[in-house]
C-alpha positions as CSV (number, residue, x, y, z in Angstrom):
1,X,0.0,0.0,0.0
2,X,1.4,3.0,-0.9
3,X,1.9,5.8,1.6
4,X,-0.2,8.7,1.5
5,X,2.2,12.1,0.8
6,X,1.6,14.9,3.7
7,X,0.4,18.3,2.1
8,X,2.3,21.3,3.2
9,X,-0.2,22.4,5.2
10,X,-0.4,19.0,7.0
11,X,3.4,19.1,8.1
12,X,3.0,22.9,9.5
13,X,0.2,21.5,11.5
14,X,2.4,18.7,12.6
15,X,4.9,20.7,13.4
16,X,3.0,22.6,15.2
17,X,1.8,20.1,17.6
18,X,4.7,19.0,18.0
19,X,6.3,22.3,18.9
20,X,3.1,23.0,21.3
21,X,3.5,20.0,23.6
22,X,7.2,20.4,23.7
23,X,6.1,24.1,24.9
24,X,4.2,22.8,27.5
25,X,6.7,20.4,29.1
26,X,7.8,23.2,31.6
27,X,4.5,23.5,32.5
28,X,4.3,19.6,33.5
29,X,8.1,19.9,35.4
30,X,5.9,22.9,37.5
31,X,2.9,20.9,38.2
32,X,5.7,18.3,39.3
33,X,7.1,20.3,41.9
34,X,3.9,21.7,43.0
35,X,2.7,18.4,44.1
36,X,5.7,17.3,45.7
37,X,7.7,20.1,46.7
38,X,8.2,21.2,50.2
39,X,6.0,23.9,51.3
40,X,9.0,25.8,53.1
41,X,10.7,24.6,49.5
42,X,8.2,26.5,46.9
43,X,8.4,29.5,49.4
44,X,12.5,29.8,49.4
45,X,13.3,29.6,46.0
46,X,9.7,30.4,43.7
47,X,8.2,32.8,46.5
48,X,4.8,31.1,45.5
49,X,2.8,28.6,47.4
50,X,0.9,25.7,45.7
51,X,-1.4,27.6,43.8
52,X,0.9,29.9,42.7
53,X,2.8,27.2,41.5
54,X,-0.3,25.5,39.8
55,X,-1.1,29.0,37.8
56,X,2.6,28.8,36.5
57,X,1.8,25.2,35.2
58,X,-1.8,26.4,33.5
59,X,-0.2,29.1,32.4
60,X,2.6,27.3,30.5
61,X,0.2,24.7,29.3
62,X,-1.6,27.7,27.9
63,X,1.5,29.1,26.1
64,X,2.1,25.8,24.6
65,X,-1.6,25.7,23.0
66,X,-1.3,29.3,21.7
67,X,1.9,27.9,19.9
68,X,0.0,25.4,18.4
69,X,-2.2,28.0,17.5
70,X,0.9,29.7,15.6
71,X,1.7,32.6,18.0
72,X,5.2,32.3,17.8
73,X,5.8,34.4,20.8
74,X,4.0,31.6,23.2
75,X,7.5,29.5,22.6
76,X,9.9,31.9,24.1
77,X,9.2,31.3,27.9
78,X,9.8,27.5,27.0
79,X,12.9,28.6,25.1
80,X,14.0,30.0,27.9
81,X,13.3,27.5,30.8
82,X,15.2,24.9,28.4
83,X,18.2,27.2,28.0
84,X,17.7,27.5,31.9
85,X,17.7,23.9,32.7
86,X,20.4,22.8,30.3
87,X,23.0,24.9,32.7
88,X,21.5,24.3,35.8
89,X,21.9,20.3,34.9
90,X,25.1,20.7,33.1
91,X,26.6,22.4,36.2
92,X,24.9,20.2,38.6
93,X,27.2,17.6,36.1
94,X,30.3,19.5,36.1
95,X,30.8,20.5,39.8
96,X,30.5,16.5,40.9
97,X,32.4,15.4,37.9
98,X,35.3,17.7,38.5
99,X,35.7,17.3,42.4
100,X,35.6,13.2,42.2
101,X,38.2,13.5,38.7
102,X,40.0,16.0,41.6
103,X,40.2,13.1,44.4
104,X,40.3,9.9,41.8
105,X,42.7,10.2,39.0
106,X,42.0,8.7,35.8
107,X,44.7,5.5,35.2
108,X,42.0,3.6,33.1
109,X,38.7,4.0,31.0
110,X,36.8,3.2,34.3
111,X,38.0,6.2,35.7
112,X,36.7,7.9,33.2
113,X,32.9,5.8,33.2
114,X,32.6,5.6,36.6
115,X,31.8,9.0,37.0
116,X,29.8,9.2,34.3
117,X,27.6,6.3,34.8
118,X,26.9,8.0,38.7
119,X,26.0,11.2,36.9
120,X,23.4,10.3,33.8
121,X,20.7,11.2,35.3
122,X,22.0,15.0,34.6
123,X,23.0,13.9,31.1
124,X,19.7,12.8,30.7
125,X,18.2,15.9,31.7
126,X,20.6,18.4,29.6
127,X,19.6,15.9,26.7
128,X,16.0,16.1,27.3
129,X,15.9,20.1,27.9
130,X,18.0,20.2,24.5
131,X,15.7,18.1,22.1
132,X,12.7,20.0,24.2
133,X,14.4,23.5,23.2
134,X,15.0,23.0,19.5
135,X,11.7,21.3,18.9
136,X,10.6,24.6,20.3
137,X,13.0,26.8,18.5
138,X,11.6,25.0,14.6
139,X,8.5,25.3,15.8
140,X,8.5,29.4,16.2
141,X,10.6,29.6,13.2
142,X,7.6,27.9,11.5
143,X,4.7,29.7,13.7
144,X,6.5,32.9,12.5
145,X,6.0,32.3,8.7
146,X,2.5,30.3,8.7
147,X,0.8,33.2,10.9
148,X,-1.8,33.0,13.4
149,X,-4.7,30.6,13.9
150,X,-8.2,31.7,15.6
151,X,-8.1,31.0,19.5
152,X,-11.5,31.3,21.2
153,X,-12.4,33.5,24.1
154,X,-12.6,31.1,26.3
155,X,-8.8,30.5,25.9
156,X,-7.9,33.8,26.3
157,X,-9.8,33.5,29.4
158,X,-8.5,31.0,31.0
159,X,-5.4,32.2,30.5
160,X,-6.1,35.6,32.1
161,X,-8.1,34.2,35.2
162,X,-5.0,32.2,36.0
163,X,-2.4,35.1,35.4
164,X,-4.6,37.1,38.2
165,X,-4.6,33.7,40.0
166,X,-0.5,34.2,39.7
167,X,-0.4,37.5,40.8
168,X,-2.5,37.4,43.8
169,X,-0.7,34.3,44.9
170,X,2.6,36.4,44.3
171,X,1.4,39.1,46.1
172,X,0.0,36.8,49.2
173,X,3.0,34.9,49.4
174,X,5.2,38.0,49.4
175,X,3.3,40.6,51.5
176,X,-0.5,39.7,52.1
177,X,0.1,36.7,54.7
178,X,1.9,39.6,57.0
179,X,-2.0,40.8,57.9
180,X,-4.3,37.8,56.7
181,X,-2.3,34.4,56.5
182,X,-3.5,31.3,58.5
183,X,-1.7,29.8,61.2
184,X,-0.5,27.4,58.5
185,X,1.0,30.4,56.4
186,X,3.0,32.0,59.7
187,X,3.9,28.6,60.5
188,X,6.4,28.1,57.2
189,X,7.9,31.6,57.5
190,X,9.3,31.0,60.9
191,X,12.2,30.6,59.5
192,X,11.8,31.8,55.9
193,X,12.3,35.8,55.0
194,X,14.4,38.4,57.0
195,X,14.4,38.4,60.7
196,X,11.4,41.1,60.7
197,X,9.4,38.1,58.9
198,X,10.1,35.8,61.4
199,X,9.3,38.2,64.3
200,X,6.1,38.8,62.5
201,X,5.0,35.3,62.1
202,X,6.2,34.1,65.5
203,X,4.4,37.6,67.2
204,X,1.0,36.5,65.1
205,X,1.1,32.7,66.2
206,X,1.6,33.9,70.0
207,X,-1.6,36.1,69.1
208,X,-3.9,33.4,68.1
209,X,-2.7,30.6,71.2
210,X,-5.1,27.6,70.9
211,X,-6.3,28.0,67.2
212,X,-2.6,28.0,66.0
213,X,-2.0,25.1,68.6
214,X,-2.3,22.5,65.9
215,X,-1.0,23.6,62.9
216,X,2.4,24.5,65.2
217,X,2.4,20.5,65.9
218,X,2.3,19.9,62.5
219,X,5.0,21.7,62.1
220,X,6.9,20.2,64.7
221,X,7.0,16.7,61.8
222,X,7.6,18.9,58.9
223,X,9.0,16.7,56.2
224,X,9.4,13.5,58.1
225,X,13.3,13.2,58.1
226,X,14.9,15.7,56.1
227,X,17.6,17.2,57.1
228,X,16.9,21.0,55.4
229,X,18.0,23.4,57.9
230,X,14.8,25.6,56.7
231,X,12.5,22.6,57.9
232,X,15.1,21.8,61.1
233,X,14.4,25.3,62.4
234,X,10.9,25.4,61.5
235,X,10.4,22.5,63.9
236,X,12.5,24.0,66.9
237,X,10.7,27.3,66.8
238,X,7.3,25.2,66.8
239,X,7.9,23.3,69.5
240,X,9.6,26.0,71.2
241,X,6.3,28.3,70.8
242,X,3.9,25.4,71.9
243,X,6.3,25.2,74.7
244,X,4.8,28.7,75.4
245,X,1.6,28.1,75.1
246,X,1.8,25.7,77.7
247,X,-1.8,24.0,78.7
248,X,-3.1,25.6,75.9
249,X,-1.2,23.2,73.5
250,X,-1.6,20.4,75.2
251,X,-4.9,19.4,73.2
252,X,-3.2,19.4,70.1
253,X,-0.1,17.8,71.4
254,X,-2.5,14.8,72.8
255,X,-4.6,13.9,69.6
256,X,-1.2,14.1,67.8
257,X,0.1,11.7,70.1
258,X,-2.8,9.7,70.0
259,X,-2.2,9.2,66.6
260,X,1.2,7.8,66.2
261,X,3.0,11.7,65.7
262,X,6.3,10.6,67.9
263,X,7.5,14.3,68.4
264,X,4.4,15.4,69.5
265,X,4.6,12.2,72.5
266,X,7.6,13.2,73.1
267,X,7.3,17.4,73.4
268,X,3.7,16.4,75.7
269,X,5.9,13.9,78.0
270,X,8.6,17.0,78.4
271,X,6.0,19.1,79.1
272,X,4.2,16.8,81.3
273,X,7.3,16.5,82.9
274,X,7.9,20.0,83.8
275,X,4.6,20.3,85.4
């Protein structure tokens, strides 16, 4: 059977398709991290919390749909996370490679594949971000010459309800939580922000006593056993605050307890102990 020959217009819209997933793959890597990520985590280094995070993913999504719609513009911000993550995984490659080639000089090929064979997850990554990136870079080069397809108004709405969803989240995470963040909120900037931030959120927790009583214990098992110094201090400065509250957390520090939470057994018999 003979194979049927793709018009021109055909292989733009291929390409296009193409291009437009390969735009949208940030978008996935953010939805990624939004489920997984640390709370303490996404507020260090995005200064977003989990919706923030999600609007960044809907967002890129949306960029790689208006690609496929030809808007050659949509690809740039995936141009530009690729280019990002090839040198943030080529020197997350480099710095490891170079300190054990430092320490284990190379007398054989195995010297040299050792190394290598410890690192490819990286190599993976740079090689995925690449292929990503100039999928991406034909595809604008093609949006820019076949012009513009229709996109309905529901798109464009969806894409501006979730850029305000962005920027409200931006501002929240950055300045709002200071006069209307949940105990949850002051909890994870105990020890995130300048000092002023963490006298705010400490001040505020004192302020609401009982009601801030069990999100504190939670915090006292943030991330189960990591050792980030962000999560390490947020769990001293919880339990040093229920410490405070004395009777008042001991509630909170019981049903915890009850439930299998071994720090909170463990802060409630020091406590218990005191009295």
């Amino acid at each position: 059977m003979q194979k049927r020959i793709l018009t021109p217009e055909e292989i733009t819209n291929k390409n296009l398709v193409k291009g437009g997933l390969a735009a949208a793959a940030p978008g996935l890597a953010m939805l990624v991290v939004a489920l997984a990520a640390e709370p303490t985590t996404l507020l260090q280094n995005a200064k977003l919390g989990f919706l923030g995070m999600l609007a960044v993913a809907v967002e890129l999504f949306a960029l790689g749909y208006l690609l496929r719609k030809g808007r050659w513009w949509a690809g740039l911000p995936a141009l530009a996370a690729c280019l990002g993550a090839i040198i943030f995984f080529i020197t997350k490659f480099l710095r490891p490679l170079l300190a054990y080639w430092q320490y284990n000089p190379i007398n054989d090929l195995g010297g040299v594949l050792e190394p290598l064979m410890l690192l490819s997850p990286q190599l993976v990554l740079v090689l995925i971000s690449l292929t990503l990136g100039l999928v991406v870079l034909k595809t604008v080069r093609i949006a820019r010459g076949a012009g513009p397809l229709p996109v309905g108004r529901l798109a464009w709405g969806v894409i501006f309800l979730w850029l305000v969803i962005l920027a409200g989240d931006a501002w929240y995470q950055n300045q709002g939580w200071q006069s209307i963040g949940g105990p949850k909120d002051l909890m994870l900037r105990l020890c995130l922000g300048g000092e002023s931030d963490q006298m705010t959120a400490q001040r505020r927790l004192r302020e609401l006593g009982m009601e801030a009583a069990p999100t504190l214990v939670q915090g006292l098992s943030l991330g189960g056993r990591s050792v980030d110094p962000i999560i390490d201090c947020t769990r001293e400065k919880s339990g040093l605050l229920l410490q405070e509250m004395g009777r008042e957390a001991l509630p909170a520090l019981q049903d915890a307890a009850a439930k299998g939470d071994e720090k909170a057994a463990a802060l409630l018999a020091r406590m218990k102990g005191r009295n």
